[in-house]
One Martini backbone bead per residue (centre of mass of N, CA, C, O) as a GRO file, in nm:
protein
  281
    1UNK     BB    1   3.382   8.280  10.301
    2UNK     BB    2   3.331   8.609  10.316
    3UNK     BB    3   2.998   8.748  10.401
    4UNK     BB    4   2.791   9.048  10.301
    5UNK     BB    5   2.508   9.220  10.370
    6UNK     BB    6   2.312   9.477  10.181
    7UNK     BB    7   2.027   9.725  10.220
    8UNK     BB    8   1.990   9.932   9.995
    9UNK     BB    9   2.190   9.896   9.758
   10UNK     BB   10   2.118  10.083   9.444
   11UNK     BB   11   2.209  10.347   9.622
   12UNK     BB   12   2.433  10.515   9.772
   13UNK     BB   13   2.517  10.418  10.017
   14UNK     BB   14   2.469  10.059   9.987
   15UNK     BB   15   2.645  10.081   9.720
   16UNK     BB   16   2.898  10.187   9.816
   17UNK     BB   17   2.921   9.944  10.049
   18UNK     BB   18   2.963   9.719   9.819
   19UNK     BB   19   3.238   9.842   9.682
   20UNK     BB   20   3.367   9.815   9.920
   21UNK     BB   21   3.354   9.522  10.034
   22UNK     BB   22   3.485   9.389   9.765
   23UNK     BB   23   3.768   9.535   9.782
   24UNK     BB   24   3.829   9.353  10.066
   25UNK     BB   25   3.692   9.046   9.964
   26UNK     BB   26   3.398   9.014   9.952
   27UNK     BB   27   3.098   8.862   9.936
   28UNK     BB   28   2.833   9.018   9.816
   29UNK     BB   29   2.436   9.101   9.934
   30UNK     BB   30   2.242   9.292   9.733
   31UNK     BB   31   1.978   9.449   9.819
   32UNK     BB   32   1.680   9.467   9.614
   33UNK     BB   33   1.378   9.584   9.467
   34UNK     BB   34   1.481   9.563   9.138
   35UNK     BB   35   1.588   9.412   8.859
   36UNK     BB   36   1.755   9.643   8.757
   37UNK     BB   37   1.897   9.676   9.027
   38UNK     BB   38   2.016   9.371   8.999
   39UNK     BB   39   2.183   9.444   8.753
   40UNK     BB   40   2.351   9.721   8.826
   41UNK     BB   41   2.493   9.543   9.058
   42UNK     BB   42   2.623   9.333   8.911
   43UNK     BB   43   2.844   9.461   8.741
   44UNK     BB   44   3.057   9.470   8.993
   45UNK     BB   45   3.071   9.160   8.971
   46UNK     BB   46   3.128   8.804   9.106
   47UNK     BB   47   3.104   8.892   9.413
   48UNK     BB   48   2.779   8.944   9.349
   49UNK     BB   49   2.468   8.928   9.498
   50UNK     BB   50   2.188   8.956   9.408
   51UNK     BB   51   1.864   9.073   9.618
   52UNK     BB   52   1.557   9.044   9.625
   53UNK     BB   53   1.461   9.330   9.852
   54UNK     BB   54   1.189   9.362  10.073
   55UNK     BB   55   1.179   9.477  10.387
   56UNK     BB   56   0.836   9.411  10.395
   57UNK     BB   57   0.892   9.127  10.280
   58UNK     BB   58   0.917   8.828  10.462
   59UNK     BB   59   0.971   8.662  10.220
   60UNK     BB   60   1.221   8.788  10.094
   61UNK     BB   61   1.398   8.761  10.382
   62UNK     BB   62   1.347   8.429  10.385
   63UNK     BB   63   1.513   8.419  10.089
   64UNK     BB   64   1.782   8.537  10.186
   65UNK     BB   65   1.850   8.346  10.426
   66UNK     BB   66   1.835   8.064  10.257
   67UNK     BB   67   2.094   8.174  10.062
   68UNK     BB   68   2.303   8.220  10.184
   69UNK     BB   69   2.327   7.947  10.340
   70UNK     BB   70   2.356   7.758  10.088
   71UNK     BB   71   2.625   7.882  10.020
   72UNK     BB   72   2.849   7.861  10.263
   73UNK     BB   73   2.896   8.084  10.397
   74UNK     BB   74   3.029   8.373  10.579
   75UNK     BB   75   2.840   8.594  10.772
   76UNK     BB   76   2.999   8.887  10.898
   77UNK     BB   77   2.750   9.121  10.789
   78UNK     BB   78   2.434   9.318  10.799
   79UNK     BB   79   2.363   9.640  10.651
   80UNK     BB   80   2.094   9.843  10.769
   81UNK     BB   81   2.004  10.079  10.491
   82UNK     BB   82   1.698  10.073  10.434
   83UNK     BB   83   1.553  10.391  10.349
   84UNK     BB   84   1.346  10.660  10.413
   85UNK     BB   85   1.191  10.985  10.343
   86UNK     BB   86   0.994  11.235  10.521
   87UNK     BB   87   0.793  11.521  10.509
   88UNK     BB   88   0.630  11.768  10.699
   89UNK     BB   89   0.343  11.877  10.876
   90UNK     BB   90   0.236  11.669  11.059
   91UNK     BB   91  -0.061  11.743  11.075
   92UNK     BB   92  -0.067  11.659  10.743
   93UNK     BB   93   0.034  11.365  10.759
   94UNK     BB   94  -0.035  11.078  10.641
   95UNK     BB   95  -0.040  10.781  10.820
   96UNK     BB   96   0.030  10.577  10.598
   97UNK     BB   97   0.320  10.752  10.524
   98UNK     BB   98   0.410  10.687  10.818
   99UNK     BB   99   0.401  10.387  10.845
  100UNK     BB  100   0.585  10.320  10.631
  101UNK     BB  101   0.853  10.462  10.762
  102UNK     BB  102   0.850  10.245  10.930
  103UNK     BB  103   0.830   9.968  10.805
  104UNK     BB  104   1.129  10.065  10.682
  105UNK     BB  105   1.340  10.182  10.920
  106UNK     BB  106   1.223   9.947  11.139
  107UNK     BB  107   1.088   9.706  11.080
  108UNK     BB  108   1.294   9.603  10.865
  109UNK     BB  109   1.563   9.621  11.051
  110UNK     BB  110   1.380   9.384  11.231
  111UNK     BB  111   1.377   9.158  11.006
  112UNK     BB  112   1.675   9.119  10.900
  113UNK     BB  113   1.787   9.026  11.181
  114UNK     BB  114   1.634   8.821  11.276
  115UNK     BB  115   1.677   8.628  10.999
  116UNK     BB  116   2.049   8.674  11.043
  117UNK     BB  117   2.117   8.584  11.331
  118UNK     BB  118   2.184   8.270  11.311
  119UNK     BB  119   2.434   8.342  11.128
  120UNK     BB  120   2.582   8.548  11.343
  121UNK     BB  121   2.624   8.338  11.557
  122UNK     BB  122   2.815   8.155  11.414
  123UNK     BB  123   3.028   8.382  11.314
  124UNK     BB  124   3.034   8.632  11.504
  125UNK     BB  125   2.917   8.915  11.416
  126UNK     BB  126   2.787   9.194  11.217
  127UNK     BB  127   2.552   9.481  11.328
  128UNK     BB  128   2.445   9.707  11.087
  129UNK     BB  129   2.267  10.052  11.155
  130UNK     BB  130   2.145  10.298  10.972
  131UNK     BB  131   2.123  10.610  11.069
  132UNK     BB  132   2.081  10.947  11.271
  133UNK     BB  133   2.075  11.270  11.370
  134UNK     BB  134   1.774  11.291  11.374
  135UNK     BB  135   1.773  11.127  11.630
  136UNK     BB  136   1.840  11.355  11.822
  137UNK     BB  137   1.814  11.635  11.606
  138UNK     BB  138   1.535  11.773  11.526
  139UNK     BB  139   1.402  11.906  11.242
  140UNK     BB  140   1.173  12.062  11.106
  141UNK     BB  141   0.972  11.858  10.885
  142UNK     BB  142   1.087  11.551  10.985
  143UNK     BB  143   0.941  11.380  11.152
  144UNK     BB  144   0.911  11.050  11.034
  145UNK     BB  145   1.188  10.998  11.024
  146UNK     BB  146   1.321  11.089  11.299
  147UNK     BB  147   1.133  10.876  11.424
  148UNK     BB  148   1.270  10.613  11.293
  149UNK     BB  149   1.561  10.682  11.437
  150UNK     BB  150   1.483  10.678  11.724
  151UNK     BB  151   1.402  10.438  11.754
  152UNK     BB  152   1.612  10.274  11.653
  153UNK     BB  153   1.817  10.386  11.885
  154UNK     BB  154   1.661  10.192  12.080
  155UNK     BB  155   1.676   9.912  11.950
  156UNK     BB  156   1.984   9.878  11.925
  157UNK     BB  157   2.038   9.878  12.228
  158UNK     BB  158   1.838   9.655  12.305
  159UNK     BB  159   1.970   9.423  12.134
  160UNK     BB  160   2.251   9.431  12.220
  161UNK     BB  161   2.211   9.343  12.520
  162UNK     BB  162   2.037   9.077  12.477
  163UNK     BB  163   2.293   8.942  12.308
  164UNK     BB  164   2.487   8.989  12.546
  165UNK     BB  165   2.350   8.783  12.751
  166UNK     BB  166   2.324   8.538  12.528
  167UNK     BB  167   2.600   8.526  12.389
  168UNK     BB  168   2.618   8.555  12.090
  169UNK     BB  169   2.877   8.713  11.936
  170UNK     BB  170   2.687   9.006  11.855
  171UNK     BB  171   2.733   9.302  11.703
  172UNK     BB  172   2.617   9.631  11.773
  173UNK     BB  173   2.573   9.930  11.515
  174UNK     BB  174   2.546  10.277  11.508
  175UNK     BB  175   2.498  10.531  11.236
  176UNK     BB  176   2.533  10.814  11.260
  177UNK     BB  177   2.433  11.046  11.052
  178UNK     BB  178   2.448  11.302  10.819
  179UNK     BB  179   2.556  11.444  10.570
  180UNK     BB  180   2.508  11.301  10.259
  181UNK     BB  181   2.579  11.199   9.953
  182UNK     BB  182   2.278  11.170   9.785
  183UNK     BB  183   1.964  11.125   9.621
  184UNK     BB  184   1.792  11.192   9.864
  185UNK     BB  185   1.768  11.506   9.784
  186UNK     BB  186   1.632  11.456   9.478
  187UNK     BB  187   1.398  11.326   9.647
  188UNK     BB  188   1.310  11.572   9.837
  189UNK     BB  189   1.245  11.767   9.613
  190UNK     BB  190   1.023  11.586   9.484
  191UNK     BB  191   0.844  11.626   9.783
  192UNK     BB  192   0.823  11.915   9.806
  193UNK     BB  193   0.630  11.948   9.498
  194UNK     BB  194   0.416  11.724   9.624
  195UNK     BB  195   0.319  11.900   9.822
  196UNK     BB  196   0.271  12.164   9.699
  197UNK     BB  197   0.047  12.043   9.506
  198UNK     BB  198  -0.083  11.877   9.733
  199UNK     BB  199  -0.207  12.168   9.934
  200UNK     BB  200  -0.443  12.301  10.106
  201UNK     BB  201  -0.534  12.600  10.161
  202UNK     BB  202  -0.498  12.543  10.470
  203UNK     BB  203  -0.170  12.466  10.434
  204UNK     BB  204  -0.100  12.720  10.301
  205UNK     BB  205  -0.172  12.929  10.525
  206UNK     BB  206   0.026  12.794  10.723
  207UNK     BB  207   0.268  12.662  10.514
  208UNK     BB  208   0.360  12.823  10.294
  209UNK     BB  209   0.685  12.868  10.327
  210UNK     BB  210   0.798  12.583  10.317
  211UNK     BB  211   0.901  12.523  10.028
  212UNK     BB  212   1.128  12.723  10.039
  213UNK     BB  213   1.293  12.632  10.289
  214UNK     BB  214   1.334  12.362  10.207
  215UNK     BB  215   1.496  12.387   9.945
  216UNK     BB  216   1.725  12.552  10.029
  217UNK     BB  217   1.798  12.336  10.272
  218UNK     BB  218   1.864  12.085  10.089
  219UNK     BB  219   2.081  12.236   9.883
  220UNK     BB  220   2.279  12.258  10.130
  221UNK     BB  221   2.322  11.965  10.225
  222UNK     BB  222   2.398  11.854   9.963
  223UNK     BB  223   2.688  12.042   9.949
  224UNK     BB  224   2.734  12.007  10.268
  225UNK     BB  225   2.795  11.672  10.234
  226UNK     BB  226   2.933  11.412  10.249
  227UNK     BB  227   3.077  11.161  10.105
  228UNK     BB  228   3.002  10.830  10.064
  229UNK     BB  229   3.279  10.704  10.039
  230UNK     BB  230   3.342  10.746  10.347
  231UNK     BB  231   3.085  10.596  10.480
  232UNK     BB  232   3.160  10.315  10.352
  233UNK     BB  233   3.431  10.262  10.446
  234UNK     BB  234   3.345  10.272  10.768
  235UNK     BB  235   3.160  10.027  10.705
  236UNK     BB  236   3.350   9.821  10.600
  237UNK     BB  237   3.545   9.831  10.842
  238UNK     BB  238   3.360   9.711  11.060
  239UNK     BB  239   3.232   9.466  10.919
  240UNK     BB  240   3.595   9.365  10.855
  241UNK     BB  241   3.696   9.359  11.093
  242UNK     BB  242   3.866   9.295  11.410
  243UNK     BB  243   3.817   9.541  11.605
  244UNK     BB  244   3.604   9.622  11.825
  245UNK     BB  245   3.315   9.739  11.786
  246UNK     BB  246   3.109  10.033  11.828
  247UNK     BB  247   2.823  10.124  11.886
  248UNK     BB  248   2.847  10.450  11.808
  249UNK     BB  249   2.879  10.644  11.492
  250UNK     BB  250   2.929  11.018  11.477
  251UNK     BB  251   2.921  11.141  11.180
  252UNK     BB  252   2.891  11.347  10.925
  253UNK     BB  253   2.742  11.663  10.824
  254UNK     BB  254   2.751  11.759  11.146
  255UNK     BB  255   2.704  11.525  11.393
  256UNK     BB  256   2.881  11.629  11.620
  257UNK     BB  257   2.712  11.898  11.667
  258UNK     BB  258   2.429  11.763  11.674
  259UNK     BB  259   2.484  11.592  11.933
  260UNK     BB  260   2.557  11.794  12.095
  261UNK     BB  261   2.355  11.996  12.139
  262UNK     BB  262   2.142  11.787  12.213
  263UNK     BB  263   2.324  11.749  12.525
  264UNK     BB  264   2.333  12.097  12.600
  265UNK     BB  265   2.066  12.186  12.484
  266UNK     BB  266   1.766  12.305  12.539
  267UNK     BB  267   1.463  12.250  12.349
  268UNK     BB  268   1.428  12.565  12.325
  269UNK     BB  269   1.700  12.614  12.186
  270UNK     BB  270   1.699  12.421  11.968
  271UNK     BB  271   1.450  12.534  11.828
  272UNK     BB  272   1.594  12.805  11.766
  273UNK     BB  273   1.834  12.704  11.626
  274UNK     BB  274   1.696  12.590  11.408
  275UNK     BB  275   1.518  12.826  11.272
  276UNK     BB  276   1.755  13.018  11.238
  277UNK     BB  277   1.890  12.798  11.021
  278UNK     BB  278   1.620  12.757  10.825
  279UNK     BB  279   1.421  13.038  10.848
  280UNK     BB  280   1.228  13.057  10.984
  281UNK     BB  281   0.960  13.246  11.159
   0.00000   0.00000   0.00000
């Protein structure tokens, strides 16, 4: 019985992932953080298990791992999608708030990794990482997010060498995503608006512009992002596929142009191109 975890999966692309990955006739393992949402994506059928899984709490992953395991599944792939996005002006955003998005967008997933490549080895299966293209071309005032996406493929480069060499036969993909539809979006602007009620004086004075250009911005971004049904097929075909998968897949809302821009144009060129493009001052 071959069967797939996916983290982060009670909403977006995660959720999309797991109905997806159903449909190929998997057994999933949908980590989510509370009770309510692992009824609501229960309902998806008999060959649903939810597990509270919240990437930051050790015992949870080893007990995520532990349960695969038991059930004497094989595992053939885990999909680590958990992540959050936070934005705001480096300057002024909050040290505990920056390191909460690394440990949820980066060591979260090197912490689901750790615990089920045992038996991904097993298995020779595949370790699938959600990242962004935010992380080749960064946008201002996202950079929290940014920046746990730049690290991400830097480990997951580092991870698949390393597995590599010890002849795991355990394949790493990561999928740099643009713009996906997803509540991501309506959870962005619930953040430019608590921005806004607590910024200070100071932060007004210096970045009064910011909540509407932000506000702007992700309405753009929400309009014109792919479809997550589209990203979660690409994720499930990848994980139960048979042909060797890709190191890394950019794809979805402007991802190849962002990408491209990255590879040619001078950082002083980007940051132009971006300003102008988010309307920046």
């Amino acid at each position: 019985m071959r069967a797939a975890l996916v983290t982060g999966a009670s909403t977006g692309i995660g959720y999309a992932t797991v109905v997806e990955l159903l449909r190929a006739g998997a057994v999933v393992y949908a980590g989510v953080r509370k009770e309510s949402d692992a009824a609501h994506v229960g309902e998806l059928g008999s060959s649903v298990r939810p597990l509270i899984l919240d990437v930051t709490k050790g015992n949870e992953i080893a007990a995520a791992a532990e349960r695969i395991r038991s059930d004497a599944v094989e595992l053939a792939a885990v999909v680590a999608n958990a992540g959050i996005a936070l934005g705001g002006p480096l300057e002024f955003v909050p040290l505990d708030r920056f390191r909460h998005v690394l440990e949820i967008n980066l060591v979260g997933a090197l912490a689901v990794a750790q615990a089920t490549l045992p038996l991904l080895r097993e298995s020779r299966g595949r370790l699938l990482f959600v990242g962004s293209i935010s992380g080749r071309i960064t946008p201002p005032f996202v950079g929290p997010y940014a920046a746990s996406k730049a690290a991400l493929a830097a480990m997951t480069d580092a991870l698949r060498f390393e597995l590599d060499a010890s002849r795991s036969g355990v394949s790493v993909s990561l999928f740099e995503f643009g713009s996906v539809k997803t509540p991501i979006w309506e959870k962005g602007t619930n953040s430019v608006d608590r921005l806004e009620s607590l910024a200070s004086p100071e932060q007004t004075r210096l970045y009064g512009f910011l909540p509407a250009v932000m506000r702007k911005s992700l309405a753009s971004e929400a309009k014109s992002g792919t479809d997550v049904a589209v990203v979660a097929r690409l994720l499930a075909r990848v994980a139960l596929g048979t042909r060797p998968p890709r190191e890394r897949y950019v794809t979805a809302g402007g991802a190849p142009a962002g990408a491209f821009a990255a590879a040619v144009l001078p950082v002083r060129a980007r940051g132009r191109l971006l300003r102008r493009v988010m309307g920046l001052p």
